[in-house]
C-alpha positions in Angstrom: -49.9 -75.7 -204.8 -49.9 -74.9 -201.4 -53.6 -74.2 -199.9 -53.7 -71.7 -196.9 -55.2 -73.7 -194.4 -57.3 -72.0 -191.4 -58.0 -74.5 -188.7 -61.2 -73.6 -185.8 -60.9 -76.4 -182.8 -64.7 -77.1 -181.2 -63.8 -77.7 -177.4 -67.1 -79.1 -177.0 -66.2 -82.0 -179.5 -62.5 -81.8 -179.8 -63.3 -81.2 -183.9 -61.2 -78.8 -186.1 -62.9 -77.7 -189.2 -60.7 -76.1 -192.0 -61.1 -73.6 -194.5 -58.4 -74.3 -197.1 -58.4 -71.2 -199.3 -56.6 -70.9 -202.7 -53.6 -68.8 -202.2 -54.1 -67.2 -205.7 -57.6 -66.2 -205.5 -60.8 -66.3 -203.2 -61.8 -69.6 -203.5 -62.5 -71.9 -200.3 -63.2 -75.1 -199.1 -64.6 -76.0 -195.5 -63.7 -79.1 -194.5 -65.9 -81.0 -191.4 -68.3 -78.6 -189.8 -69.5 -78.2 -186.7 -73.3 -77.5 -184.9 -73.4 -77.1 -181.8 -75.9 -79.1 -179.6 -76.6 -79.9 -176.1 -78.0 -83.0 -175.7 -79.5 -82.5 -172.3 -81.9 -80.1 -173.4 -82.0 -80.7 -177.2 -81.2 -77.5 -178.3 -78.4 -76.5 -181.1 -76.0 -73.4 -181.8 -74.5 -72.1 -184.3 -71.6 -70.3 -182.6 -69.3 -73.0 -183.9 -70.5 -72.5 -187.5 -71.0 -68.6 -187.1 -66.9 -68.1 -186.3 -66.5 -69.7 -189.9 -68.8 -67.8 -191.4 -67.3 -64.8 -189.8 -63.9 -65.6 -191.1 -65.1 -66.2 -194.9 -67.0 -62.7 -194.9 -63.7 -61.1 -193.2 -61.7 -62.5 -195.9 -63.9 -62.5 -198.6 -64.1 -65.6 -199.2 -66.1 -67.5 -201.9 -67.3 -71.3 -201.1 -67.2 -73.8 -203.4 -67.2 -76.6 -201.2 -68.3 -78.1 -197.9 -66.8 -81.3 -197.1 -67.2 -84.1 -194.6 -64.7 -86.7 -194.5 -67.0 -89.1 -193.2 -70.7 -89.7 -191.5 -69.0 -88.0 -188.0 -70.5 -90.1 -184.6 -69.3 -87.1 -182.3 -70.8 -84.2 -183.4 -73.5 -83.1 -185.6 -72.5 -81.1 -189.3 -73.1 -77.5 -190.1 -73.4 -78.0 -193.4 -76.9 -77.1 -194.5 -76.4 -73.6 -192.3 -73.4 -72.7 -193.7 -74.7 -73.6 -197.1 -77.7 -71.4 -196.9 -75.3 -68.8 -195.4 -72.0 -68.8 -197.9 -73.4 -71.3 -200.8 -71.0 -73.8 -201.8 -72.2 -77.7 -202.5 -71.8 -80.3 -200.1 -69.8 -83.7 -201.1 -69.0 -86.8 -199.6 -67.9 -90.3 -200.2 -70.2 -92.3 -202.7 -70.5 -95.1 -199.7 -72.5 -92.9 -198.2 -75.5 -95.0 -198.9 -73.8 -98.1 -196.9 -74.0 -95.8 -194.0 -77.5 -94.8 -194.9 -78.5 -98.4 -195.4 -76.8 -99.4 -192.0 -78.4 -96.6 -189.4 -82.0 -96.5 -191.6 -82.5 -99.6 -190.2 -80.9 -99.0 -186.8 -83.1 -95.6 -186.6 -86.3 -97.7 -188.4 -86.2 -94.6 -190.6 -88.8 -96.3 -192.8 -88.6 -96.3 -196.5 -89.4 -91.9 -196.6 -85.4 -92.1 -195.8 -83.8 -91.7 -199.0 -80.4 -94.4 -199.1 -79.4 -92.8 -202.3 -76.7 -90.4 -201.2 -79.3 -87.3 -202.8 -79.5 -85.3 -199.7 -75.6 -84.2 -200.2 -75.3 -82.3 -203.7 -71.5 -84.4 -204.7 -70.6 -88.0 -203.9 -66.9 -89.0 -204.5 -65.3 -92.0 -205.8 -61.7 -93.1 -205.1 -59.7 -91.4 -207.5 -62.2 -88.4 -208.3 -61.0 -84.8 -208.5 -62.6 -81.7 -207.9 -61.0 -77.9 -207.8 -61.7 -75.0 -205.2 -60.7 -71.6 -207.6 -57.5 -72.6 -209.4 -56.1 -75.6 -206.6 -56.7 -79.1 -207.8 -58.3 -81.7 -204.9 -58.1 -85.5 -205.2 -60.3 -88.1 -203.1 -58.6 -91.8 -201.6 -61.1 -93.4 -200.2 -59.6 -94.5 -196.6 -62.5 -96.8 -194.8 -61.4 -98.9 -191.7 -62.9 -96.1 -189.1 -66.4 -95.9 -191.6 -66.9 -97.8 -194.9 -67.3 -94.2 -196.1 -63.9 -92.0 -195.0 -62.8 -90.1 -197.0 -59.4 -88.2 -197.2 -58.9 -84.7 -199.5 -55.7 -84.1 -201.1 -55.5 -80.5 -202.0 -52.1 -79.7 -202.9 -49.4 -80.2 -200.1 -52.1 -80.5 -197.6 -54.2 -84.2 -197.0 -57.1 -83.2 -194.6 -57.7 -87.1 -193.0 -60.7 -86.6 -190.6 -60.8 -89.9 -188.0 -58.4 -91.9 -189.8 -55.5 -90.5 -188.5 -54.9 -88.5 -185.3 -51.4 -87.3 -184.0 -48.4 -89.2 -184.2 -48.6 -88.8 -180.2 -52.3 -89.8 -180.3 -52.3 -92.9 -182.8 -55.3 -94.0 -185.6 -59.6 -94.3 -185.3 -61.4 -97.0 -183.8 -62.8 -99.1 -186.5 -65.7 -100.9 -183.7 -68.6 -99.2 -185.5 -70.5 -100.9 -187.9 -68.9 -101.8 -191.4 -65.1 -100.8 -189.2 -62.4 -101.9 -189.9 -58.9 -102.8 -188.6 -57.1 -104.4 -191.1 -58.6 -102.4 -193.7 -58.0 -99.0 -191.8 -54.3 -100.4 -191.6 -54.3 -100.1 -195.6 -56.2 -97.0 -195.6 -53.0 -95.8 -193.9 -50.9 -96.7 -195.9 -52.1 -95.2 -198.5 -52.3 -92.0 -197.0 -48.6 -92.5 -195.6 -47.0 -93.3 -199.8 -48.0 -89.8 -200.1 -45.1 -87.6 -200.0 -42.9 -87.2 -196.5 -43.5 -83.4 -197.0 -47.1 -83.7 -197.3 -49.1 -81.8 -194.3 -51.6 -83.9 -192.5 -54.5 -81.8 -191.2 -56.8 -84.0 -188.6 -60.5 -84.1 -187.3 -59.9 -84.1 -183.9 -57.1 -83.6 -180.8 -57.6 -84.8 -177.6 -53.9 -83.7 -176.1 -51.9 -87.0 -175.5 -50.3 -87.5 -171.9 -47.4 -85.3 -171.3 -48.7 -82.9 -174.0 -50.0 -79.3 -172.8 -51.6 -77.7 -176.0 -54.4 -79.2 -178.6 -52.3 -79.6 -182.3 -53.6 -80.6 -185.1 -51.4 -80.2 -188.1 -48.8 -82.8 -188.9 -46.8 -84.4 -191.6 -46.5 -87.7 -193.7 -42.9 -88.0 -192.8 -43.7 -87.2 -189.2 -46.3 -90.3 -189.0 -44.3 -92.4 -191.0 -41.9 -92.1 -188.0 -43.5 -91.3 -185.1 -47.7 -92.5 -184.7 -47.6 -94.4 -181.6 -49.8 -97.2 -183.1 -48.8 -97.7 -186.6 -45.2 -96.0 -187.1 -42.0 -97.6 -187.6 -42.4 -101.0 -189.1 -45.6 -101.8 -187.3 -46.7 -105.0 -189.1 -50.6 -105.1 -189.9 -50.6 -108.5 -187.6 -49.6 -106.2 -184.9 -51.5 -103.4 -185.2 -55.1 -105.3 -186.1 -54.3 -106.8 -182.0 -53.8 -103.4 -181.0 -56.8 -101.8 -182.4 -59.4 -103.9 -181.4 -58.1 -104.8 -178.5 -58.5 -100.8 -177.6 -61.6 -100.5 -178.9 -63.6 -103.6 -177.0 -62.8 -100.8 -173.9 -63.7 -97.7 -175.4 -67.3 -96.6 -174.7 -69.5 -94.9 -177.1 -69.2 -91.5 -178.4 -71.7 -89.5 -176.4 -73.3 -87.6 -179.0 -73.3 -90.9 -181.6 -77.1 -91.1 -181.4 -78.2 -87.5 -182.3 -75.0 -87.1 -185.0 -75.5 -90.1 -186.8 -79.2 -89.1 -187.3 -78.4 -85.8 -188.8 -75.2 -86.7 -190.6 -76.5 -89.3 -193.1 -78.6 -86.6 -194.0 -76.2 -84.5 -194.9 -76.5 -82.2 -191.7 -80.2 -82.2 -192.1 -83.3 -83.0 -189.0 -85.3 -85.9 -189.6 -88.3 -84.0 -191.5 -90.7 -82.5 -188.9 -94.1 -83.9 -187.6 -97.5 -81.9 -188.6 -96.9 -79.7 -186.2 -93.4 -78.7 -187.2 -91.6 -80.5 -184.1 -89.0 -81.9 -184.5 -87.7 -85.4 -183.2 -84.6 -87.5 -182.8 -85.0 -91.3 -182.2 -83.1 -93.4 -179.2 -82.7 -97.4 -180.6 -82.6 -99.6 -177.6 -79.3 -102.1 -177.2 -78.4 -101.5 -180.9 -75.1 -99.6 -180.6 
C-alpha cells in the first residue's frame, strides 16, 4: 500500500513532520512533531503544531497515531498538544527508558521521574506492527544516532528521522550518549535491504552545498547509490573514521538542553512547582 504522505518543514529547526494518511480511508499518522520555542525568552508556540492540526480538520482526518522516531535533541515535540487537540496515542521505541535512565541522571530528575517509558501511551519493539485505518506499519529498530531510533515502515514509504538524511547530505552523528558509529552503519543497512523502490522520508534538511531548495523525500535505491557518506561500497572501517571524525567538530545542538527535558517525557514540562511555574534545568559541563 502506498500511504499519502504530507510533509510540513519547521525553518526554525530544519524538522519535517509527516502525516501519512491511508489512501482508502481517513486514517492518519503524524510522524515527529514540532513546538515551537524560543529559548531566549522561554516561551513556546504552537504555530508549528497548529498548521497540522489545520490540515487534519481540512481533510478530515482521524489520528491514530503520533510518532517520534527518537528522543529529538533539536527541537521540542508537540505531541501532548496535538493529542489533546486530534486524539491519537503516542509511541515510541521501548529503549526509551535507556534514554530516560541516561538524561534523569544528567537533569538530577530525582526518583519523581518515571524511567518506565509510561508517559508515552505505546512502546515499540524491533519487529512490532501497528495499523493506521486499513495500512499495515512495521518498526526496525535503527540506534547508532540514539539507542532509541526508531524507523516506521508503512507501506512503500520508511519515515527514518536522524538516521538518514539526503543522499547529498549523508547519515546522523552518533557523539551523544549511548551513539553509535558502527552500529548506526548497521542500522543502515538494514534500512537500505529494504526494497530500491522504497520512499525514504527524513527528519530534517539542511540544503547541501550547491543545492538551492530544502528536500526531503528520497529513495532506497537512490541512497544505496548516492549518500555521500555511506553509498557505494563504503566499508564500515571507513565510514566508523568518517563519522566520528565529523562529529569531534560538530558543536551541540542549540536547543539539546530544553528538548531533551521535554522529549523523554513524551513532549511533556517537567511537572510545575507550587505555584504552577514552570522550570527547565541547565547541567553544568555534562554535554
Amino acid at each position: 500500500m502506498k500511504p499519502l504522505v504530507e510533509a510540513f518543514f519547521d525553518t526554525a529547526t530544519n524538522t519535517i513532520t509527516y502525516v501519512a494518511r491511508d489512501p482508502q480511508g481517513s486514517a492518519a499518522a503524524i510522524i515527529d512533531s514540532v513546538l515551537d520555542f524560543d529559548y531566549a525568552s522561554g516561551r513556546t508556540d504552537t504555530a508549528s503544531a497548529d498548521k497540522v492540526i489545520d490540515y487534519i480538520r481540512a481533510n478530515d482526518l482521524s489520528v491514530e497515531w503520533i510518532l517520534e522516531t527518537h528522543v529529538h535533541a533539536d527541537h521540542l515535540s508537540a505531541a501532548p498538544y496535538l493529542q489533546e487537540a486530534l486524539g491519537g496515542k503516542i509511541g515510541i521505541g521501548q529503549n526509551i527508558t535507556e534514554i530516560q535512565d541516561t538524561f534523569g541522571k544528567v537533569f538530577n530528575e530525582g526518583t519523581e521521574f518515571q524511567r518506565d517509558g509510561s508517559q508515552f501511551d505505546g512502546l515499540f519493539n524491533d519487529g512490532d506492527s501497528f495499523h493506521i485505518g486499513q495500512m499495515r506499519g512495521d518498526v526496525l529498530h535503527t540506534p547508532g544516532h540514539t539507542p532509541a531510533c526508531m524507523t516506521y515502515v508503512i507501506g512503500d514509504a520508511a519515515f527514518v528521522g536522524d538516521t538518514l538524511f539526503m543522499p547529498d547530505f549523508g547519515t546522523a552523528r552518533c557523539d551523544f550518549p549511548g551513539g553509535s558509529a558502527d552500529m548506526l552503519f548497521k542500522s543502515v543497512q538494514r534500512i537500505l535491504s529494504l526494497p530500491d523502490e522504497t520512499r525514504i522520508f527524513v527528519g530534517h534538511d539542511y540544503k547541501a552545498p550547491g543545492r538551492d531548495e530544502f528536500a526531503w523525500e528520497t529513495t532506497v535505491g537512490a541512497q544505496k547509490a548516492l549518500n555521500v557518506h555511506i553509498g557505494g561500497d563504503t566499508s564500515r572501517a571507513d565510514f566508523v573514521k568518517m563519522r566520528e571524525d565529523r562529529d569531534a567538530t560538530l558543536a551541540m545542538p542549540k536547543l539539546i538542553v530544553p528538548s531533551l527535558q521535554v522529549n523523554m517525557r513524551a513532549g511533556n514540562m517537567p511537572e510545575p512547582d507550587e505555584d504552577g511555574d514552570v522550570f527547565l534545568k541547565v547541567p553544568v559541563n555534562k554535554l
